[in-house]
C-alpha positions as CSV (number, residue, x, y, z in Angstrom):
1,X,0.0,0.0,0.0
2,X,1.0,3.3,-0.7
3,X,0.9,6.2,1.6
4,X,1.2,10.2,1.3
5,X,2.1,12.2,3.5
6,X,3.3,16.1,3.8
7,X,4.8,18.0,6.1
8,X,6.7,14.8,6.9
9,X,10.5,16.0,8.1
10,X,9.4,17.0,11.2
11,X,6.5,17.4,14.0
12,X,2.9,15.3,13.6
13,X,4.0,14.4,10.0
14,X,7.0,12.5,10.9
15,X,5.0,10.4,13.2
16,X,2.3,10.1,10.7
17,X,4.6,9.1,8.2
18,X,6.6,7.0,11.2
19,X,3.3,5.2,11.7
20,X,2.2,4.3,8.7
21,X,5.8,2.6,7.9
22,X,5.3,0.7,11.0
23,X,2.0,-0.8,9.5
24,X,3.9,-1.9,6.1
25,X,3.1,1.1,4.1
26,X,5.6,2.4,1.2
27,X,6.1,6.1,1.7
28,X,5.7,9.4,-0.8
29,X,7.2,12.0,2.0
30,X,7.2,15.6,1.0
31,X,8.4,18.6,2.7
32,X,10.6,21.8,2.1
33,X,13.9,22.1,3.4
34,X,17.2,20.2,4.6
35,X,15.3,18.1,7.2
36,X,13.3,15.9,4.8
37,X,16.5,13.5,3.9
38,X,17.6,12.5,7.5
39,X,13.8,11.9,8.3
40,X,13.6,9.8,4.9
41,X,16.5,7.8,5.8
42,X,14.7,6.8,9.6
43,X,11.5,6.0,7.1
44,X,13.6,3.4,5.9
45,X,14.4,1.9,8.6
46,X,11.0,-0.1,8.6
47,X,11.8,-1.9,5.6
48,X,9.6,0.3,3.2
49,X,10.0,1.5,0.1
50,X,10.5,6.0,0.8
51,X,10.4,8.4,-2.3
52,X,11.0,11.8,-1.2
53,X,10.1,15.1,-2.5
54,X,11.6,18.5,-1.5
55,X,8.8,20.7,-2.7
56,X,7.4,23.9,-1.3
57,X,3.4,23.0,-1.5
58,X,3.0,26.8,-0.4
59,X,3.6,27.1,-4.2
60,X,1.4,25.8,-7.3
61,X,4.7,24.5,-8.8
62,X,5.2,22.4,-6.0
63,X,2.4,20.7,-5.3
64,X,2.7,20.0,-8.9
65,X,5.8,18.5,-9.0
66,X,4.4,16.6,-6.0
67,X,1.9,15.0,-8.2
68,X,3.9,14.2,-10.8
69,X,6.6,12.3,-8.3
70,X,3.6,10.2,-7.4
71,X,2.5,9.2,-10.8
72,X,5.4,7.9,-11.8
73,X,5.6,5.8,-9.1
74,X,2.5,4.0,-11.1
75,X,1.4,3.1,-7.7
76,X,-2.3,4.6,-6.5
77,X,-2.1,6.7,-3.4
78,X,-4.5,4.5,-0.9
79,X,-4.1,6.9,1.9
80,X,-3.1,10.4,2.3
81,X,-2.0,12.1,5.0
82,X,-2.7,16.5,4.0
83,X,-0.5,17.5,6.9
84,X,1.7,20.1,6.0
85,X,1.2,23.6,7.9
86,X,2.7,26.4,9.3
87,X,1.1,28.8,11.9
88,X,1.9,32.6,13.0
89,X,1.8,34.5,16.6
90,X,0.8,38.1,17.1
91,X,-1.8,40.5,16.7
92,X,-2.9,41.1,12.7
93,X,-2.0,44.8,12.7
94,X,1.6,43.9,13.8
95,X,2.0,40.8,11.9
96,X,3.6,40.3,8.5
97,X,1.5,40.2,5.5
98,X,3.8,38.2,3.2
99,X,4.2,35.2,6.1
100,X,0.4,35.3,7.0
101,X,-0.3,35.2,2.8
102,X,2.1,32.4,2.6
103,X,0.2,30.7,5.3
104,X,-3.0,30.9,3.6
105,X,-1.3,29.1,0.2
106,X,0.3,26.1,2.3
107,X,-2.5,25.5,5.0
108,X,-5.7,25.9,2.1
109,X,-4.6,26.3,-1.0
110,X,-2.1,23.8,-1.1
111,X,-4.2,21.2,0.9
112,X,-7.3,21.7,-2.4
113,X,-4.6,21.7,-5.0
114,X,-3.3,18.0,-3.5
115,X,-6.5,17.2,-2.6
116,X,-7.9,17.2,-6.4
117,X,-5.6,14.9,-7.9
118,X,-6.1,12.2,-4.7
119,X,-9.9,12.5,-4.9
120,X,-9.7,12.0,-8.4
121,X,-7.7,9.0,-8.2
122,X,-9.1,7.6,-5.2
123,X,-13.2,8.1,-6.7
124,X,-11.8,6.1,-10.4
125,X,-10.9,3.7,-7.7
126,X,-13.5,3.7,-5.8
127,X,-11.1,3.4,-2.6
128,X,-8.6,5.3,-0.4
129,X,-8.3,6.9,2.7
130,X,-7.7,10.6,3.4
131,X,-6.7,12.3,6.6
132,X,-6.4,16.0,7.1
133,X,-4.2,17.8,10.0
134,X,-7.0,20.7,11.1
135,X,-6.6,22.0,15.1
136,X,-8.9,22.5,17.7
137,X,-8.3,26.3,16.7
138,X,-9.9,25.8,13.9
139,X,-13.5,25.4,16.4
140,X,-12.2,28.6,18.8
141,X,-12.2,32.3,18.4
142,X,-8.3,32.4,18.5
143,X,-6.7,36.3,18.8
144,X,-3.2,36.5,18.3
145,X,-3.5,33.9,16.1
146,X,-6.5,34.9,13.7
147,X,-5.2,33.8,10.2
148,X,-3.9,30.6,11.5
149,X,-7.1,29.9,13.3
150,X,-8.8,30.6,9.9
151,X,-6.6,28.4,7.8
152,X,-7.6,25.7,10.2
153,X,-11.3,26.1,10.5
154,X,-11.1,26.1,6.4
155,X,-9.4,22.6,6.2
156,X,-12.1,20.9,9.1
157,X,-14.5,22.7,7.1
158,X,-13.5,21.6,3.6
159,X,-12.6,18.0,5.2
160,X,-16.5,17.8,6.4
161,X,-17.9,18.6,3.5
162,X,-15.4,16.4,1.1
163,X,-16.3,13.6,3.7
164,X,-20.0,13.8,2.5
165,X,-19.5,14.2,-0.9
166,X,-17.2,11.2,-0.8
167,X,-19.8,9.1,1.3
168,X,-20.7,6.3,-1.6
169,X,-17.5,6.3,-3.8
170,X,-15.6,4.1,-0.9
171,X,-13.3,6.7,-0.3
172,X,-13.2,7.7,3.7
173,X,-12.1,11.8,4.7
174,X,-11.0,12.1,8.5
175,X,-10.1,15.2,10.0
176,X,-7.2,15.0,12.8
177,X,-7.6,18.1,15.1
178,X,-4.8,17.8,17.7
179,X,-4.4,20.7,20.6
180,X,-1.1,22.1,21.6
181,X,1.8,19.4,20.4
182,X,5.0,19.1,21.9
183,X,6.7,20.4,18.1
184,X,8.8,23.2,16.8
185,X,5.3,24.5,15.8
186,X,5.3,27.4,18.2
187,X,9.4,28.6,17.8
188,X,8.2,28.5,13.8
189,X,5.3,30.4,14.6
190,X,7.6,33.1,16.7
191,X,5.6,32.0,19.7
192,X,8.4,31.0,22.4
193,X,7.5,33.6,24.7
194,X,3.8,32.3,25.3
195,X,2.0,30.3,27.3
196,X,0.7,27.6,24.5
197,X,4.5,28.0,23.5
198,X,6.4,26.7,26.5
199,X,4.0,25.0,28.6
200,X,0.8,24.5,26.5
201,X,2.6,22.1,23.9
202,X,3.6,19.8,26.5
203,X,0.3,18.2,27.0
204,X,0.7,16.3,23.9
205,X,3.2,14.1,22.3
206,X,3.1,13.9,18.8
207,X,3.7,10.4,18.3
208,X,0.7,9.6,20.2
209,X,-1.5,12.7,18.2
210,X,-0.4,10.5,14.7
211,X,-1.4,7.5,16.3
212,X,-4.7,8.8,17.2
213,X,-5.0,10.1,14.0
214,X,-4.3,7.2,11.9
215,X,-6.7,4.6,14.2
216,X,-9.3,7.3,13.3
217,X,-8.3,7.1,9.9
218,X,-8.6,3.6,9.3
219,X,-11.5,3.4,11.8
220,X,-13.2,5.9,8.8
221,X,-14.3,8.4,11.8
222,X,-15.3,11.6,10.3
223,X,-12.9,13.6,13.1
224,X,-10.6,13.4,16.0
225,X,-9.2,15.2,18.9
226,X,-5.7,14.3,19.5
227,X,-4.0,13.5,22.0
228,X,-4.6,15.0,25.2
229,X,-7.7,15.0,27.6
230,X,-7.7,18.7,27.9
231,X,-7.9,18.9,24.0
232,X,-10.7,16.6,23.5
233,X,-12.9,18.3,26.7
234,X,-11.8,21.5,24.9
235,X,-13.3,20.2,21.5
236,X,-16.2,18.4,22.9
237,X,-17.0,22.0,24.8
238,X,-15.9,24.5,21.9
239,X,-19.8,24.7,20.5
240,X,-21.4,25.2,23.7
241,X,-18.5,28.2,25.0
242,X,-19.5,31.9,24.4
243,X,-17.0,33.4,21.7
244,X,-16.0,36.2,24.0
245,X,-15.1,33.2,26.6
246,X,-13.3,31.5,24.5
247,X,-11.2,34.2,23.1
248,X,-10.4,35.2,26.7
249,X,-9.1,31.9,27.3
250,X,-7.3,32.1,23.8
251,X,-5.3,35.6,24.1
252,X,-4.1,34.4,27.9
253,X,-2.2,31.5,25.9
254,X,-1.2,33.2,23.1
255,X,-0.3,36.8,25.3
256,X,3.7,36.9,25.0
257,X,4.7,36.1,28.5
258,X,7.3,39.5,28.4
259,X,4.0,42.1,28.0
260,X,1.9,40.3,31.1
């Protein structure tokens, strides 16, 4: 079986990719930068097949050249893991336009642009399995992180909807919403000096959030919170919590610990 996954080199999408080679799957592993090879090579270390591709998805042209990696494996994609993200701290007024726009292209854009050619594959099919990293942000009013926030209530959204649409072709959508992860989310996301930062991410371990997420996944759940307690009370609650409430709780996280 083969399995694709983004965002792999480092955080939730090494342990999804992790994960998956531990259950026999041969890898397509994509991310941008120097860390993808040395998280290839420990891919390989299950026995499995591991194509890389160093792409930036932020891009059209990368998620492009993704695609065409794939297909000429000749191999159908029977699950994919939509993972790759980045997220940004601070108030909108202060923060920079060309990070938050770039944010916008990888976390949405990026995610419909792969998602059409595995759809398309997977429906011909008439098989395959889809998993897509959202956040419980994505259900909260979230200041100092509003685009982020955004970019992940767009992705649950588009997952639920696909999921329904999808609902007699035999293909299965699951949306994986972890909480704070112990990851270099936060220093990417220039959030070090927060609460959610330094303390918050500790109540999850990623290897346990890609666990979660893949049981879900081949479980054909439509969602899942992942991995702590607090973040599935948090999502189990985040309907029935007044916005203002939950943006209180929100800004306290995301305050940088310096201006308290």
């Amino acid at each position: 079986m083969l399995a694709l996954v983004t965002g792999a080199s480092s955080g939730i999408g090494k342990e999804l990719a992790i994960e998956l080679a531990k259950r026999g799957d041969d890898l397509v592993v994509a991310s941008a930068g120097e860390r993808l090879a040395p998280a290839a090579e420990h891919f390989r270390t299950y026995g499995n097949r591991v194509t890389e591709a160093t792409v930036d998805l932020s891009t059209t042209d990368g998620v492009e050249e993704l695609w065409r990696e794939v297909e000429a494996l000749g191999q159908p994609v029977e699950v994919a893991c939509i993972n790759a993200g980045v997220g940004l701290g601070g108030l909108f007024w202060e923060t920079d336009l060309e990070k938050e726009l770039n944010m916008v292209n990888l976390n949405c854009a990026s995610a419909v642009h792969l998602a059409k050619y595995v759809v398309r594959q997977m429906v011909a099919r008439r098989a395959g399995r889809i998993l897509f990293t959202s956040s419980i942000a994505g259900e909260m009013v979230a200041p100092r992180e509003a685009v982020y926030a955004a970019t992940k209530a767009f992705v649950l959204s588009f997952a639920h909807s696909l999921r329904y649409e999808l609902k007699d072709t035999g293909v299965s959508v699951t949306a994986l919403q972890p909480g704070p992860t112990d990851t270099d989310f936060f220093h990417r996301a220039e959030m070090d000096d927060t609460q959610v930062g330094s303390e918050g991410k500790k109540e999850s371990d990623p290897a346990e959030v890609a666990r979660q997420g893949v049981d879900a996944l081949f479980d054909g759940k439509d969602h899942v919170y992942a991995a702590s307690l607090k973040t599935k009370i948090e999502g189990k609650l985040a309907n029935a919590i007044p916005g203002a409430v939950k943006a209180s709780m929100h800004e306290k996280m995301a305050r940088p610990q310096s201006k308290k």
